[in-house]
N, C-alpha and C positions, 0 to 999 in steps of 0.2 A: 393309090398304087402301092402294093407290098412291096415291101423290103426283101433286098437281095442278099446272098448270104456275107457278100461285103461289103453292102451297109450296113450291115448288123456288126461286124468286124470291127469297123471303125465306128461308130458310133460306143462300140463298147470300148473300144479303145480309149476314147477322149476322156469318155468317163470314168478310166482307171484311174488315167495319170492327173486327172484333178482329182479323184478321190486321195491318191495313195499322197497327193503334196499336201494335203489338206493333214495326212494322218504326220506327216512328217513336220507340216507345222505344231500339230497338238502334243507332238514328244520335245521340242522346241522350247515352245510355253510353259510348257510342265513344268520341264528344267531351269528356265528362266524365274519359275516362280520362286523354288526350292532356290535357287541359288540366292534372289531376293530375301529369302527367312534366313540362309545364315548369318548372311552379312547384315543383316537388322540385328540378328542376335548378338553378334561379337562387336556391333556399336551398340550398344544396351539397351536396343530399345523393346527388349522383352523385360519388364519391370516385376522387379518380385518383393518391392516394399508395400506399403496398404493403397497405392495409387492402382488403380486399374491397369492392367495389361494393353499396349496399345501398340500399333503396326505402321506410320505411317509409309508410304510405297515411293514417297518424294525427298525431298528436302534432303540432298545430297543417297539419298542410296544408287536411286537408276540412274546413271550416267552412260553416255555413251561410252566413252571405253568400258566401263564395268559390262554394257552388253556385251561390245565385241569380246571380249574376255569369256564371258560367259558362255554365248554360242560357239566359241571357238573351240574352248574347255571340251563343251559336250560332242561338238565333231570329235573330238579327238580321241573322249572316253569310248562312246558308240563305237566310233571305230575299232577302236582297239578292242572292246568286247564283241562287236560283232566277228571279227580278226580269229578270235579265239575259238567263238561258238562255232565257226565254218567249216574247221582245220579238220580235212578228210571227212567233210559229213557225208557223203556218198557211201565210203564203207561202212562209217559207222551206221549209220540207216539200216546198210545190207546185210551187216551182221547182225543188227537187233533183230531184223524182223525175218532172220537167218535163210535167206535169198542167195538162189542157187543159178547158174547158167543154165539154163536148155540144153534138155540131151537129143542129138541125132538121133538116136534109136527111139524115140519117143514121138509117133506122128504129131501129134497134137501141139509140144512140143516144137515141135523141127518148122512146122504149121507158122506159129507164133512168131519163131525165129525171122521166118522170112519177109514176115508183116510188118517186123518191125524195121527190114532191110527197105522195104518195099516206100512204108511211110519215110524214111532218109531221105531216100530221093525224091518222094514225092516235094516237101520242103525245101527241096534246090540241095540237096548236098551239103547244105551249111554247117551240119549237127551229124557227129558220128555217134547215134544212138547203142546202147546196149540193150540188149533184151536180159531181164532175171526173171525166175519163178519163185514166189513164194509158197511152201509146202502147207496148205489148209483148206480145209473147205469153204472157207467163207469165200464168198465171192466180192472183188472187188477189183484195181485197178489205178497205180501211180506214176509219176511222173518225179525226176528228179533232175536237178542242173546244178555244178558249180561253174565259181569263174574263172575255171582252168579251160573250160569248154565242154568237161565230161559230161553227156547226158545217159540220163538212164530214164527204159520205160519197163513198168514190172506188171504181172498180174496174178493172180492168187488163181493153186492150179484147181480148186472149185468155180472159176468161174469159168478157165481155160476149156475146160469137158466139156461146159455148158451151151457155149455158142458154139453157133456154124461160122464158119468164113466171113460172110458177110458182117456178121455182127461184131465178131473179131475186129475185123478191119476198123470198122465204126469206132468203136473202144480203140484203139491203137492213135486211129487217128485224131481223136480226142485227145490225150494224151499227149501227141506231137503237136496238138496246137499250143499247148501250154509251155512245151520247150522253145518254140518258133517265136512266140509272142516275146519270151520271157518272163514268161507267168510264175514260173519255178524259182527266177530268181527275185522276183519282187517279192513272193512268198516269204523266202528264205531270209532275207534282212527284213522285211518288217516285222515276222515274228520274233527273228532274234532280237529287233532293236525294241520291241516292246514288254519283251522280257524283261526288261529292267527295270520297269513299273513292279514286274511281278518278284524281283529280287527286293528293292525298296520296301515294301510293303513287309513282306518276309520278314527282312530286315530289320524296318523299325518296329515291330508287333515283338519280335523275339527281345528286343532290348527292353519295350515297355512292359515285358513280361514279367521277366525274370530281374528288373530293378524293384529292390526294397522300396516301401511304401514310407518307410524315415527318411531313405533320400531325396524322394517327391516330396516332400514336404520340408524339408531341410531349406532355409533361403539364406544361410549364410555363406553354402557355394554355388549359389544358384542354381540348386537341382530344381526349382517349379520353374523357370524360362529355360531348362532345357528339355523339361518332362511338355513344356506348351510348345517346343520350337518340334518337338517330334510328333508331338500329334497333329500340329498344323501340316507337315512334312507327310505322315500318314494318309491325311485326309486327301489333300492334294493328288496323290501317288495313286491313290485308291479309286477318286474321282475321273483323273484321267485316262486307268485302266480299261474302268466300267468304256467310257466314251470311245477308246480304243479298238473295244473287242465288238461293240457293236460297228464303229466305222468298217472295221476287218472282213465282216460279216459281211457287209453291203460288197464290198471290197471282192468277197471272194465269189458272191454268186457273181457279179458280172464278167468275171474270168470265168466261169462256168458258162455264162451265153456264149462269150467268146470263142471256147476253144468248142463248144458244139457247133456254133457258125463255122468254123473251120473247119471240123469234120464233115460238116455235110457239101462243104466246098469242095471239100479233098476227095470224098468216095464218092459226091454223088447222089448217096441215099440215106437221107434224114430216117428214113420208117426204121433203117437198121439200128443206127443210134437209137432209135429211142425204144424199139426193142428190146437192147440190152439193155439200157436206162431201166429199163420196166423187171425183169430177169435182177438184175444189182440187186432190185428195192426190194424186190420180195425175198431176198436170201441172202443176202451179206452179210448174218450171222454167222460168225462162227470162229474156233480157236488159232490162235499162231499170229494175229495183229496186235500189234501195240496201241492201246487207244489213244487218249487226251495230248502222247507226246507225239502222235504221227497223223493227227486229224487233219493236218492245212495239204497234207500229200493226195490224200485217195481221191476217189472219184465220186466217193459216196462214204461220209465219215465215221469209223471205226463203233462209233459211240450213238448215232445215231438209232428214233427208234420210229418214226411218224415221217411220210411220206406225203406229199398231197399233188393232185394228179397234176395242175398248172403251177404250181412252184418250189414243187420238189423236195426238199427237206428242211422243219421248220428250223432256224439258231435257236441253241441253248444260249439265251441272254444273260445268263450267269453264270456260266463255265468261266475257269478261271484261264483258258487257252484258245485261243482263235483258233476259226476253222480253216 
């Protein structure tokens, strides 16, 4: 028996929210580990006489309080950086990628406007969407939400010319699944909370860089257990990245099944979505998008360049940015 468009809804649903606790254990660990190397380090047990270097993970380091201390720690850091990263990210967005309201005078325009009045209600009223235009030919199409309740849904006015109504609608309604579900906002803090791998790494590369090659080697202030406690710290950070960007990956296409099960819940007509799906893929080049910082938004990612007919567009497995 096929699946209806709300079992695919919920079926995709389940498998977000165990995927997305899953990624939010592996930021967890990370940190736990990292926080495990310092405290090894400032009890000595990075050795920098002729005895080998050695790590044990026991014998008084992991203690229960020191976890809860740990995990608590990094709620609080996350927090506060994600706090930061958030602060007016709707305009900020709007002004990078320098997004304009919809003119009246402008059918196509005015067209859009009402599509996206139209998908509000269709969602129950929940969500007081805005409609913005982005000024480029490329053709594409995003969705934005903070936790004030602002939603915004945008689309690039080459791709606005391109469709008829129908296909509009499809695109629109896409879109509105992803504010509806809260796809926008899990987006939003997972990226930002994994950012911090990408700060770390940043981070300790710039110190192992530009430290002198006498103070690595230097062990009367311990600069080789502090030159091992960063590369360990590096490796970790690096590791857990990599594992990050691919979970995100999984992460984002089935927010993609999802809000296309919803659009064809919402309008009706799968053949229009995938229509435009089809239209995006072959012309979504083009100037006035932000790439690598605005790829987890679109509909189809800024950077992208290979399409394939049953699962759509392949992850760059080593971008250093989730999609």
């Amino acid at each position: 028996m096929p699946y209806s468009f709300v079992q695919i809804e919920r079926e995709k649903s389940q498998t977000i929210q165990w995927s997305v606790g899953f990624l939010f254990l592996l930021f967890f660990t990370a940190a736990l580990l990292i926080a495990l190397l310092i405290k090894a380090y400032f009890f000595g047990y990075f050795s920098t006489d002729e005895s080998p270097i050695f790590l044990p993970f026991w014998g008084g380091l992991l203690t229960w309080p020191f976890l809860g201390w740990t995990l608590g720690g990094t709620a609080v850091v996350s927090l506060a950086h994600w706090t930061f990263s958030t602060d007016a990210l709707i305009d900020r967005t709007l002004r990078m990628m320098d997004a304009r309201l919809p003119e009246s005078a402008n059918d196509s325009q005015h067209v859009f406007k009402n599509v996206v009045e139209e998908a509000s209600v269709a969602t129950g009223g929940k969500f007081r969407i805005e409609p913005w235009i982005i000024p480029t030919t490329a053709m594409n199409a995003f969705a934005l939400q903070d936790f004030q309740g602002r939603s915004v849904i945008g689309i690039t006015e080459g791709l606005l010319t391109r469709l008829n109504r129908e296909q509009l609608e499809a695109v629109v309604a896409h879109e509105a699944g992803h504010i509806a579900s809260g796809d926008c906002l899990e987006t939003t803090v997972t990226s930002v909370l994994f950012k911090v791998f990408d700060n770390i790494c940043d981070g300790v590369f710039n110190v192992l860089r530009f430290s002198g090659p006498g103070r690595r080697s230097s062990r009367r202030d311990n600069a080789g257990g502090v030159f091992f406690l960063l590369l360990l710290v590096l490796l970790i950070a690096w590791v857990f990245k990599i594992i990050s960007i691919v979970g995100s990956f999984f992460v984002s296409r089935q927010r993609e099944y999802r809000a296309d099960a919803i659009s064809a819940r919402l309008t009706r007509n799968p053949q229009a979505l995938a229509e435009a799906l089809y239209i995006i893929s072959q012309r979504w080049k083009g100037a006035g998008i932000p790439g690598q910082a605005m790829d987890a938004i679109f509909i189809l990612s800024p950077r992208k360049n290979a399409v394939e007919d049953r699962e759509g567009v392949f992850p760059d497995l080593f971008s250093t940015h989730p999609p």
